[in-house]
N, C-alpha and C positions, 0 to 999 in steps of 0.2 A: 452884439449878438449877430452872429453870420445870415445871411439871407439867402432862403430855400426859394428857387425858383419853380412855382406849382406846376405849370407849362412841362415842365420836364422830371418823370417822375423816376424816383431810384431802380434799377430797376432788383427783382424777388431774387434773395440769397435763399439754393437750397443747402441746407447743413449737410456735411460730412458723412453722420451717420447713415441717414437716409439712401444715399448712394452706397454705401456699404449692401444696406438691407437689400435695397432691387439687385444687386451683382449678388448675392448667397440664394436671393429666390431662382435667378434666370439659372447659376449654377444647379442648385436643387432640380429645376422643373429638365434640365438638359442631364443630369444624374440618372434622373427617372428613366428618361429613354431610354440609357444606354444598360438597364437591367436585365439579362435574359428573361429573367424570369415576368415580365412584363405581357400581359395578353390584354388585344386591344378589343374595347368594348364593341361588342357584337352589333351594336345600337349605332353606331358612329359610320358618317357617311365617307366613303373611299378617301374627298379632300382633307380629311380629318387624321386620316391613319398614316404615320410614314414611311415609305415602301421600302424594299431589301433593296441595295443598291448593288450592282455590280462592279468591279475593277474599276470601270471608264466612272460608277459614279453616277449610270444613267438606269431605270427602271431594268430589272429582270426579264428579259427576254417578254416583255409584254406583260407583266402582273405576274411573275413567276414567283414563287416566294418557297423559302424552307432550303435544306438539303437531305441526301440520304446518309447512310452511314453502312459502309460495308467494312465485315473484318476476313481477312485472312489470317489464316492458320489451323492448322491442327485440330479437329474436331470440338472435343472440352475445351480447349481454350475461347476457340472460336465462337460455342452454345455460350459460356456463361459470359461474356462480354455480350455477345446480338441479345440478350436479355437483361439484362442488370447494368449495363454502362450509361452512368447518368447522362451522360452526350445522347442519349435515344431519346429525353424528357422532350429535346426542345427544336426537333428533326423540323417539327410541322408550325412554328411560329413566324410567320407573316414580317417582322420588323426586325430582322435581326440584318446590322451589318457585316461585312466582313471582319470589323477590327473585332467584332465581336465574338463572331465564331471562332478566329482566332486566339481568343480569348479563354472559350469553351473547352479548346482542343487541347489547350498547355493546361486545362484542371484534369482532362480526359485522362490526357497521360497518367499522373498520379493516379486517378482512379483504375487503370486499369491496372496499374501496377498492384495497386490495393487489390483489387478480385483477385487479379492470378495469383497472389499471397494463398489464398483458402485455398489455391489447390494445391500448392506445395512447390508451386516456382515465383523464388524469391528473388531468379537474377534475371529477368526474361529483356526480349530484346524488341522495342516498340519502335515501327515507322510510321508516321502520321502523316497526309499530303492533303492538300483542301483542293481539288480537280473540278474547271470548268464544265460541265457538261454541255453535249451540245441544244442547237434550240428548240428541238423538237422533246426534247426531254419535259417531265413533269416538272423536277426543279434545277432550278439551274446549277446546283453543286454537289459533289460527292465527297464525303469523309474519308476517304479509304487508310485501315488500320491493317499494316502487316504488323502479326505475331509471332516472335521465337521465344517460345517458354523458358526456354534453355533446360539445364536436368533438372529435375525435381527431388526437391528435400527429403532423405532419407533418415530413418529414428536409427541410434547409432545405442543409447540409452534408455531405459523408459524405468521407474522408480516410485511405489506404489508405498504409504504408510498408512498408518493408521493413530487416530488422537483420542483420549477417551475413556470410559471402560474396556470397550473392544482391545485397547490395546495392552493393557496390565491384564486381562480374566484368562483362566489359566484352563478352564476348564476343557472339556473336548467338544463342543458341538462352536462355542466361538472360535477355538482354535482353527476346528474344519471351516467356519464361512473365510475367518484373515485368510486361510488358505487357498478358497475356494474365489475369494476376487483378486488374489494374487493369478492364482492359476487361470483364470478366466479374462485377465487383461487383454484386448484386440489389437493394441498397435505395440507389438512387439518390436526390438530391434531387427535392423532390415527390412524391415514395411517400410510403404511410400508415406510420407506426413500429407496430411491434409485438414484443414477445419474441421469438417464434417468427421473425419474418422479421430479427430483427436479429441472433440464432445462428443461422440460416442462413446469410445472408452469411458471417459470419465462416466458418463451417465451409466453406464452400463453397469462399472461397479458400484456406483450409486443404487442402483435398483436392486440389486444383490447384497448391498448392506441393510436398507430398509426393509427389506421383505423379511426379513428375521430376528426380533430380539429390538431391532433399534430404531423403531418407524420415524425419528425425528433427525437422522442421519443427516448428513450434508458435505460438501464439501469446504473444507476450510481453506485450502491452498492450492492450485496448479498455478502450474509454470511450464511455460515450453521456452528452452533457449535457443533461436535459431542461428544457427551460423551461415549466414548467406553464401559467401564465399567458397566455403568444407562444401556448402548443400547439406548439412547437419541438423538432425535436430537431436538435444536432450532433454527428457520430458519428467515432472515430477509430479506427484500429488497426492495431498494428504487429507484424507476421510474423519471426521470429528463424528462420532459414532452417536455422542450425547447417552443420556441414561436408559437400560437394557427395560422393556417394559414385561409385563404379564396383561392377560384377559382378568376383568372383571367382569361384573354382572353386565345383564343387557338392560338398557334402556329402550324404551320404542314411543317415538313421539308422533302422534298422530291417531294412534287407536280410539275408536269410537264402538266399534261395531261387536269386535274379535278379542277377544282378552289377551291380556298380556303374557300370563303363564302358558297361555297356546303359543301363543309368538315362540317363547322363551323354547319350548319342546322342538318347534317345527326349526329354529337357527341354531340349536346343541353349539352355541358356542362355547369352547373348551376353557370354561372361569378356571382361573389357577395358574393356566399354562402357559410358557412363555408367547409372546407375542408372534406370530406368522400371518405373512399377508396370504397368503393361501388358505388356511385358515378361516380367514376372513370373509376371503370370497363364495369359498363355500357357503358359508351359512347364507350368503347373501341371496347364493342361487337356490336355496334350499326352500325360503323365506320367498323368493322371486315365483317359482313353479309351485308353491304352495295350490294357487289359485282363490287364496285370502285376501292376496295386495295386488293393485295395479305399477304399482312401482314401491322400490324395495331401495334403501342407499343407507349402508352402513360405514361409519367410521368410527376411529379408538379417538377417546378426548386423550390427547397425550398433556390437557393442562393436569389432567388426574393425577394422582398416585398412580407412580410409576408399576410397584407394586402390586396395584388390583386395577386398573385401568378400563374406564367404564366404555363400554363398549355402546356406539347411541345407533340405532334404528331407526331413521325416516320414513315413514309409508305411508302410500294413498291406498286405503281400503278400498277393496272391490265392491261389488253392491251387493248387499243380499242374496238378493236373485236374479236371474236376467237370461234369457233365449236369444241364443246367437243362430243365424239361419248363414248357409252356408251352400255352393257351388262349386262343381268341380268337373274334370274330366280327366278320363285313363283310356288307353288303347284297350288295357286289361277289361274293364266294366262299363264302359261309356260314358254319358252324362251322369252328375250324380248328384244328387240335391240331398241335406241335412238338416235338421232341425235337432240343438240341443237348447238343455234347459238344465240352469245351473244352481242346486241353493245349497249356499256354506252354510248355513246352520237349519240343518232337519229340528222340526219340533222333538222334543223331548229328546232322540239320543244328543243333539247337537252334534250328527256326523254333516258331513260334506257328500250332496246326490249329486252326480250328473248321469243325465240320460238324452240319451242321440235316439233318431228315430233318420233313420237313412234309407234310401230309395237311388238303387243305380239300373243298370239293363238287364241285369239276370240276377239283384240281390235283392231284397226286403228286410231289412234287419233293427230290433228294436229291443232296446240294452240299457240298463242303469246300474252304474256305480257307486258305491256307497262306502264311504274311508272313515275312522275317525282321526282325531288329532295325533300325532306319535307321542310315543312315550317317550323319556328320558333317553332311552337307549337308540330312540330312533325307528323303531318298529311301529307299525301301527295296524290295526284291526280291520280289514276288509270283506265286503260282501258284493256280489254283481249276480245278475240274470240277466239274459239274452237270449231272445226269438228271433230265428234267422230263419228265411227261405231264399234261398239258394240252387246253383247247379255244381253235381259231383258228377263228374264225368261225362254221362250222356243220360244222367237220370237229374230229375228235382227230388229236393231233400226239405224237408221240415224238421228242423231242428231246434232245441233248445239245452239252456245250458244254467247253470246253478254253483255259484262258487262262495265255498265261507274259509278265511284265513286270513296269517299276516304276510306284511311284504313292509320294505325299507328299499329305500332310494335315497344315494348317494349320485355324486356329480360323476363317478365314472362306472359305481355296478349299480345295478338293480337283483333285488334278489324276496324271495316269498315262497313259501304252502301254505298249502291249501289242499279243503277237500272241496272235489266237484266231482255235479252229477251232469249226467250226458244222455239224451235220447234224438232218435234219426229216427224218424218215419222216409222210406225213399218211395219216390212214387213212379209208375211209368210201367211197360209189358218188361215183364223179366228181369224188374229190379232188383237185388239183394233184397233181404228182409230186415225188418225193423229191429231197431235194438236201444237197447240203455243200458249204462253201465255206473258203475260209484266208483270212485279214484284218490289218493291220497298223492298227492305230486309237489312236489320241489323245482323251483328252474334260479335261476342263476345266468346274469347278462355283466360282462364286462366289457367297457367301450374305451381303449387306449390310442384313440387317434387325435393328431394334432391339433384338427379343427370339427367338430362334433358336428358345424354344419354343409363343408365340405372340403371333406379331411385332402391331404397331402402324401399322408403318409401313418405309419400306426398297425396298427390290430386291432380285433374284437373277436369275443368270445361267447359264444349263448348257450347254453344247456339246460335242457326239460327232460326228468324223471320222474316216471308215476307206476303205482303199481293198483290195480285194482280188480271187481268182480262185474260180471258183465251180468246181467238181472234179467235177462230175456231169452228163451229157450233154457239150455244146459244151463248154472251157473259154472262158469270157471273163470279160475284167476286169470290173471293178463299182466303184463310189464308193458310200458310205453319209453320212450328213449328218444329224444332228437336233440342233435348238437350241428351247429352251424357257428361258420368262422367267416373273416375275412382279413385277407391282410394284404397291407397297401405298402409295396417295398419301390422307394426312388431307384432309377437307372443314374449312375453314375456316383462319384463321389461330389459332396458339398460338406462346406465348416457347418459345423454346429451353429443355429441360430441365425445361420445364413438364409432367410427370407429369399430377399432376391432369386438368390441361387436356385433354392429348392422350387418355387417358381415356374422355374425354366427348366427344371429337367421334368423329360418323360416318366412316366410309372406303372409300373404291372400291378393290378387289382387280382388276387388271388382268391374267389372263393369255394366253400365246399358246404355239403350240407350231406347227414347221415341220417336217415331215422329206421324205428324197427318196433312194431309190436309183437311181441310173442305170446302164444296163448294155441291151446287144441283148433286143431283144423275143424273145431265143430262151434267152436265157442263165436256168437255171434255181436263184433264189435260193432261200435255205435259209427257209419262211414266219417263223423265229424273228427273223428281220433284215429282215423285210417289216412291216406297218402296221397296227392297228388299233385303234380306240378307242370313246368309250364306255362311262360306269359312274363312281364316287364322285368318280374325281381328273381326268375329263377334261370328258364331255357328260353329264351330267345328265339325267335322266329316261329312260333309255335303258341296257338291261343291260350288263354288263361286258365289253368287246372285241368289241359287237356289231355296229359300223359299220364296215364295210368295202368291198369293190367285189365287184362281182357276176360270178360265171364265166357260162359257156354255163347251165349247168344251171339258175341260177336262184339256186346259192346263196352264201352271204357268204364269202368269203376274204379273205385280206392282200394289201395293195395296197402300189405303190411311192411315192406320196405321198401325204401327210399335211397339216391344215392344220388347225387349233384356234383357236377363240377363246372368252373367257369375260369378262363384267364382273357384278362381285357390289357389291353396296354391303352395307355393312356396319355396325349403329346401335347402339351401348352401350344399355342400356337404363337407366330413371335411374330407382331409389324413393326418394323422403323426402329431395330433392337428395344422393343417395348414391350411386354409380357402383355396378350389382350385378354378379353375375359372368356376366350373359345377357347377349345381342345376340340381335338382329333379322339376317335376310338376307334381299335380295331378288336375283335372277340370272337369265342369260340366258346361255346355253352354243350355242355352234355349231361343227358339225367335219364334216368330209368327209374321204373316202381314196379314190382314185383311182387307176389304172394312168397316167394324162395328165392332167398339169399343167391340161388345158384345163378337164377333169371336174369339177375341183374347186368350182366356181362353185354347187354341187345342194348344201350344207350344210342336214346335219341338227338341227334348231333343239330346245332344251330349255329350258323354264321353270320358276319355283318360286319358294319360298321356305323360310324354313329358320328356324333356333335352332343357337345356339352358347355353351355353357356352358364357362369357363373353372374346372377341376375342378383338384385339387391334382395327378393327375397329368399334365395336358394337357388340351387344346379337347376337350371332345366337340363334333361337329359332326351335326345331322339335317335333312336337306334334304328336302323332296317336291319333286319335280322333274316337269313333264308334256311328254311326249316330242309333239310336235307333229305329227310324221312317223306317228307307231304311235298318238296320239291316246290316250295309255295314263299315267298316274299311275304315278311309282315313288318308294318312298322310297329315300335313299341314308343308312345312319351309318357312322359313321369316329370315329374316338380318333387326338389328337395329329395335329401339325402336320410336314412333312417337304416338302423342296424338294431 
């Protein structure tokens, strides 16, 4: 047996593996470091962190740490690179070496090569240089990125199908939509390619296929084949239309309060008819301004039958009742404080009241309305009264009014008659004399502008006829007549649907207003149903309902004809080629009111200019107006827009 000497001890074998393991952790723990993406704990003392090194290897300029990144080139190139180039994530990290940023700048490239692909230059020409800066600089480096886009990709082709029923149905109204998103395609051959305009098109005819007949449309295939080299592009894509649907009945989920078959009346959605998102919407706004729901959100179940397609109603019932108090101000009437009171279902008739009681500087007025549900056709049952005391001209008036009939509202007319009764007590030395009258009247409003809360562009149209007997003194008959328009025509040419564009151009605001009762020079009308204007929404520069026709005494009263005219140009204002939410106005107001047509020819002329903030909730509009006649500056402000 050999003999171990104790005195001398063997000395510890570490195994093989072991040393493998500590060489993969030191590699691991030194991998770490070297990760940009790597941010050092906030917590950890300076001897801890380790620092940007410079060329020589020695600290940055004294703790300098990070670089900048600047691009040159061409405007668009140059915006979406200084925003979206992943090289900006890691400008401001504390441990990055050079080998690293170097690192960053060869991924850079590709990525930038990727961005400039969305805008349609596929072959652009990138320099990249990693530049010392000097020591007084913030960081010790700058990225500088010159850019030559080179040309930009041109559509040389573009190829629109259709997959589905859309595509076999032979009839004429799917014939006109294949048509209609053919014809309607945006990036036509010879347009410039770019991302953005090449998912537009696509969506665009997307939303032109679902809004009629096929709400579960989709797109089944694009393709764009670019040809780098040409700067080519050819583009294809094909629409899978899926099954043609119809309206079914409504559903409405959520009703507590308000019955269903009221619902059903007030949303007329067309059961039977083929499917339109239009359609759609209507009822939705029908159902929305009801003043039954606080929120209103309908959709087609397209798991239905296709066939009869149930149409589902989401709603948050309003409350029974409830008084809303309210504040406001107008140049026209000064401060002006309201108190209404609301209840959707009056005992026994189960009509809809609302009644205001309002208070401004020269008005008093206190009114209730009262609707019932519509009928099938959309029509429904109306009744109102209102006491007002008021100023007409340079008299006060005590007035009230009394109305029974039907009326229907649609998202773009409003239309109703009605009989009303009318009496004016006027007060004051040498005022007219008091009068009442009975009247059978018809009016009729259609509102064709782009944006209902502050339109663009568009027309509207209003008209009120009434014929009636006037119940004080003589009786004689009488006719009433007033029609007012407006139309909002863009300066310049824009594409259709071109947002942006329209935008940016200026616009002439066109309006007019005619009115005219006729009836014996003896016959004595109620002044509420007589004429007078002047003040924010008519003549300009000139107080509120101050123009009117002269009696013996000298002073202003309501007259039997009316005549208005106004043109305003109207200028988006443009910073930083950015569309802001101001405009410019410039205007000229003229109106007369007359007892004789002939009179009318003496209009009172208003000038000015103005500011109009489009605010989240409507125009604020501030005009100074200078009344030419009275030789007198007035300002006019108003909130939101109303035709």
């Amino acid at each position: 047996m050999p003999r171990v000497d104790s005195r001398r001890p063997t000395p510890a074998r570490t195994p093989a593996f072991l040393f493998v393991l500590l060489l993969l952790g030191a590699l691991l723990l030194q991998g770490c470091s070297l990760l940009p993406g790597r941010h050092k704990d906030a917590k950890a003392g300076a001897d801890d962190a380790p620092s940007a090194l410079t060329s020589n290897g020695t600290d940055a300029a004294g703790g300098r740490h990070g670089f900048n990144v600047r691009v040159e080139g061409p405007d668009e190139a140059r915006e979406l690179l200084e925003q979206h180039l992943e090289l900006q994530r890691y400008r401001r990290l504390d441990d990055l070496q050079l080998a690293e940023i170097s690192r960053l700048m060869v991924a850079a490239d590709a990525n930038a090569r990727e961005l400039l692909g969305t805008l349609g230059y596929f072959t652009p020409t990138l320099k990249m240089e990693l530049v010392d800066l000097p020591a007084d600089a913030a960081v010790p480096y700058e990225v500088r990125i010159q850019v030559d886009p080179g040309p930009r990709t041109k559509v040389t082709a573009a190829q629109v199908d259709f997959a589905g029923p859309i595509a076999t149905a032979t009839d004429e109204k799917t014939a006109a939509q294949r048509k209609a998103i053919r014809d309607g395609w945006t990036l036509s051959p010879g347009q410039d390619f770019t991302q953005s305009t090449w998912d537009g098109a696509k969506n665009t005819g997307l939303r032109k296929l679902v809004a009629q007949r096929f709400p579960t449309g989709s797109i089944s295939l694009s393709r764009a084949d670019i040809d780098a080299d040409a700067g080519t592009a050819r583009l294809s894509v094909t629409y899978q239309s899926g099954p043609a649907y119809r309206f079914g009945p409504l559903e409405v989920r959520g009703a507590e309060r308000y019955s269903v078959d009221g619902a059903r009346r007030i949303a007329r959605v067309p059961s039977g008819q083929p499917y339109d998102q239009q359609e759609l919407l209507d009822a939705q706004a029908r159902m929305a301004s009801s003043g039954y729901y606080d929120s209103v959100f309908l959709t087609l179940d397209t798991d239905a039958d296709p066939q009869a397609a149930t149409v589902i109603a989401q709603v948050r019932e309003a409350k029974l009742q409830k008084i809303v108090l309210g504040a406001g101000f107008t140049s026209d009437s000064g401060p002006r404080l309201s108190a209404d009171h609301i209840h959707n279902q009056m005992p026994l008739l189960g009509w809809r009241a609302v009644t205001k009681l309002s208070v401004d500087r020269d008005t008093r007025s206190l009114n209730s309305e009262w609707s019932a549900i519509p009928g099938d056709d959309g029509w429904r049952w109306i009744t109102s009264g209102e006491l007002k005391q008021d100023l007409s001209g340079d008299y006060e008036v005590d007035s009230g009014r009394a109305r029974f009939g039907r009326s229907k509202s649609d998202p773009k007319i409003d239309r109703a008659y009605y009989l009303q009764y009318d009496y004016a007590l006027n007060r004051g030395l040498g005022a007219p004399p008091s009068a009442s009258a009975l009247s059978a009247n018809w009016s009729w409003t259609g509102r064709y502008f782009d944006d209902a809360g502050a339109p663009r562009r568009g027309w509207g149209l209003g008209l009120e006829l009434g014929a009636g007997y006037t119940l004080s003194g003589a009786q004689r008959p009488f006719t009433r007549a007033d029609v007012r328009s407006l139309y909002i025509l863009p300066l310049g040419s824009v594409s259709e649907g071109d947002a942006p564009g329209l935008a940016r151009q200026s616009r002439l605001a066109l309006r007019a207003q005619v009115g005219a009762v006729t009836a014996k020079d003896d016959a004595q009308i109620p002044s509420t149903l007589l004429f007078l204007t002047g003040g924010d929404t008519s003549v300009r520069g000139y107080a509120y309902r101050s123009i009117g026709t002269t009696n013996a005494s000298g002073a202003t009263v309501a007259g039997r004809y009316l005549a208005v005219l106004s043109a305003e140009w109207q200028k988006p204002l443009v910073f930083n080629n950015k569309v802001s939410a101001w405009e410019s106005v410039v205007f000229v107001d003229a109106g007369s009111v007359a007892d004789q047509v002939s009179q009318l020819n003496k209009p009172q002329v208003g000038v000015g200019v103005g500011a109009r903030w489009r605010s989240p909730v409507g125009p604020v509009q501030a005009d100074l107006g200078y009344g030419v006649e009275t030789r007198k500056f007035r300002l006019h402000l108003r909130l939101g827009f109303s035709f």
